[in-house]
Structure formats: structure tokens, C-alpha cells
C-alpha positions in Angstrom: 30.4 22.7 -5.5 27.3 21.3 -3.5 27.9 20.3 0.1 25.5 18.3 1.9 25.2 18.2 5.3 23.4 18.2 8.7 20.5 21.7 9.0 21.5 23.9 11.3 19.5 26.3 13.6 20.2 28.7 11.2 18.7 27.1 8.0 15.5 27.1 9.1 14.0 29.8 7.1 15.9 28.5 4.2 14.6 25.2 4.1 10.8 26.6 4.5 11.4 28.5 1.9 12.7 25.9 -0.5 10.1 23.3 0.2 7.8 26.2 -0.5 9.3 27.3 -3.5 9.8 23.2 -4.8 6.2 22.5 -3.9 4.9 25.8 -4.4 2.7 26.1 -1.6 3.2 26.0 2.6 2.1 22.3 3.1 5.8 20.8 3.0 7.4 23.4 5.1 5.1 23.4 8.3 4.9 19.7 7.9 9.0 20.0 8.7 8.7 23.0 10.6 5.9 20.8 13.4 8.1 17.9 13.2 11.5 19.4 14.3 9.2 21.8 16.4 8.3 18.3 18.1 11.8 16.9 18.4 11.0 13.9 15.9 13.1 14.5 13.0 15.6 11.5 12.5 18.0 13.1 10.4 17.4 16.7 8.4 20.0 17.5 5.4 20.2 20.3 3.1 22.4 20.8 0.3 24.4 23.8 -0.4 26.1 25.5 -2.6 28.4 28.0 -0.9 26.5 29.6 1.4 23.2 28.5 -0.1 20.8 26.2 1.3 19.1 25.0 -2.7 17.8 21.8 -0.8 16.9 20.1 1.8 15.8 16.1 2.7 13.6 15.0 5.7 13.3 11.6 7.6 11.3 11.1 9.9 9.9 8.2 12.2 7.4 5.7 10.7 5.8 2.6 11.8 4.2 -0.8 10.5 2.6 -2.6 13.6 5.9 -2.7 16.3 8.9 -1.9 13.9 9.9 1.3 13.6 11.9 2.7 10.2 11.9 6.1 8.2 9.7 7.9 6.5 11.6 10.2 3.6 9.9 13.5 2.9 9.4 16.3 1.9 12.6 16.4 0.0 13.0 19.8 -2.2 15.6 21.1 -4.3 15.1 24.9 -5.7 13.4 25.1 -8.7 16.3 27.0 -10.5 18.7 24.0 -9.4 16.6 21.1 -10.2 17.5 18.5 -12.6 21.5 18.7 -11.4 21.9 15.9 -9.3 20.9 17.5 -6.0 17.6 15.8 -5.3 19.4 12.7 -5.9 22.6 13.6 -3.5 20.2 14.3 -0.8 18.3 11.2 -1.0 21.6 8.8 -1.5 23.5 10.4 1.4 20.3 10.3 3.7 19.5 6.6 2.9 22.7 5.8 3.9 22.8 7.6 7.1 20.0 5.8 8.0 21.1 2.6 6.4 24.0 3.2 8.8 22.1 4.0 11.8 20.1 0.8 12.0 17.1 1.8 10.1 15.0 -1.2 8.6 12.8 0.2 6.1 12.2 3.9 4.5 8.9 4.6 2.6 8.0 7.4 0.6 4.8 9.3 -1.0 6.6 9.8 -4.4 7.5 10.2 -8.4 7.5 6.6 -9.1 9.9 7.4 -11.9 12.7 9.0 -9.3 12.9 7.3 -6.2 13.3 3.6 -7.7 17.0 4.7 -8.4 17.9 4.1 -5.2 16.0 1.0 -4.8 12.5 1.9 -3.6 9.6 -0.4 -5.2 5.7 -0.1 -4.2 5.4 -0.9 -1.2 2.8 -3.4 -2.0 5.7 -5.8 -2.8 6.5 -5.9 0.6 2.6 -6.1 1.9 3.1 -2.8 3.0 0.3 0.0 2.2 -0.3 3.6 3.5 -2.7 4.8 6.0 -3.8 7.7 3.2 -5.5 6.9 -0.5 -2.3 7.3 -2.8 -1.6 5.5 -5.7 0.4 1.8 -5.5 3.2 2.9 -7.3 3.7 6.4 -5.7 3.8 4.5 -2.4 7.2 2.7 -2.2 9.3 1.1 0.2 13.5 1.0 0.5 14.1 -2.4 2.9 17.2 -1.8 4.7 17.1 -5.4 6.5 15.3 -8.0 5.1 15.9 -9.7 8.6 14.1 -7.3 10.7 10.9 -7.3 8.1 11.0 -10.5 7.5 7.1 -11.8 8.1 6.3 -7.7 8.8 3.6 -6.6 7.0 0.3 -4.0 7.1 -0.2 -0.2 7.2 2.8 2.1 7.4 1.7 4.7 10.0 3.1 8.7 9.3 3.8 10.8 12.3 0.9 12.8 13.3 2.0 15.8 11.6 1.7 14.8 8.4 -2.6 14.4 8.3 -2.5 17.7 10.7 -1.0 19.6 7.6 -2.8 18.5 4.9 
């Protein structure tokens, strides 16, 4: 059974070493590690099962000129457990905690072939693009309410930790 909930203070080496395991290198992890570090995660889940911490899903803040939303990422499942649905538990329950808590847009650096399941499209759509050179369609938004972005356009802007780690 896979539980997803709120990290702890004890799931911290867990979730470093799942996003270094997913991604297969240390990127990922310090990028989470510098941003709790910082006090600017927005909401951090991990999926279990029993005891096991197999994934974990970051949000943190983002920005398009005065409007603040989400940025989703890193999100990493174990490689042994990918492909079962937890990937895609982690990023439904988080978009709706955020959904929930006001949020007006999430983007995401991502597999254009996953995240549209949940109702991300490029970002472009939306006149929105990404302060770094990724692809259109690996750049995608989730608008929570339309209201709030109506007329909003321009660069999404990362937290700093994000260039500091790559």
C-alpha cells in the first residue's frame, strides 16, 4: 500500500537518495536539500510504502513578473518502483494541495509525454517561457485560476537555487 504524505525531518536522507538514484546523479537532491535548507519549500511529499520513502515530489515558489505560483520539481520515484502509479500519485495529490492552498499557476521542466495528464500544456500557450534554454514542449504550465493570470504573461523566474546547482 503507498501512503503519501507530508517529509518529515527524518526523510531527508531518503529523499536525497531517491532523487539521486531517479536521476542518477546529485543535481536533484542538493537542489531540494538548498531549498528546504532556505526555508522555501511550499509543500515536500514522499510516497511510501510501509516504512519506505520510494518517492518524493517538490514545489517550490516561482514567479512571472508580480504573481507568485509553484514550481513542481524534482519529483522522483525509485527506479525499482517506477512505472506503478507513484510518480503520478505524488504529482495529483501535490497539485491539489496547492490547488487548494491558493496557488495560481505550477510550471514544470518535464517529459512532455507525463505531465500533460494532469493538465499541464507548454507554457507557451499561456505566453509564458523559462528563464533557462529548454525545449517548448518540456516547459509546461498547470493554470490553477484563469482569473489571477488573466493578461499575465513573460518569463517564469526559478528560485535561485535551481541555476546555483546546475
Amino acid at each position: 500500500m503507498i501512503t503519501i504524505r507530508p517529509e518529515h525531518a527524518g526523510d531527508i536522507d531518503a529523499i536525497r537518495e531517491v532523487n539521486r538514484r531517479a536521476f542518477g546523479q546529485e543535481p536533484e537532491g542538493a537542489i531540494v536539500d538548498a531549498i528546504r535548507a532556505n526555508g522555501a519549500a511550499q509543500l515536500s511529499l514522499v510516497a511510501g510504502i510501509g516504512s519506505r520513502i520510494v518517492g518524493h515530489i517538490l514545489y517550490s515558489p516561482a514567479s512571472v513578473g508580480e504573481i507568485g505560483g509553484a514550481a513542481l520539481g524534482p519529483m522522483a520515484v525509485l527506479p525499482e518502483y517506477q512505472r506503478q502509479g507513484i510518480g503520478s500519485r505524488l504529482v495529483a495529490a501535490g497539485n491539489q494541495w496547492m490547488k487548494e492552498a491558493g496557488c495560481p499557476f505550477i510550471v514544470v521542466v518535464g517529459h512532455p509525454d507525463f505531465y500533460p495528464r494532469f493538465g499541464f500544456e507548454p507554457a507557451s500557450r499561456h505566453g509564458l517561457s523559462c528563464e533557462w534554454p529548454v525545449p517548448d514542449e518540456a516547459f509546461m504550465a498547470l493554470i490553477l485560476d484563469r482569473a489571477r493570470m488573466k493578461g499575465i504573461v513573460g518569463v517564469a523566474r526559478y528560485r535561485p537555487e535551481f541555476s546555483a546547482a546546475t
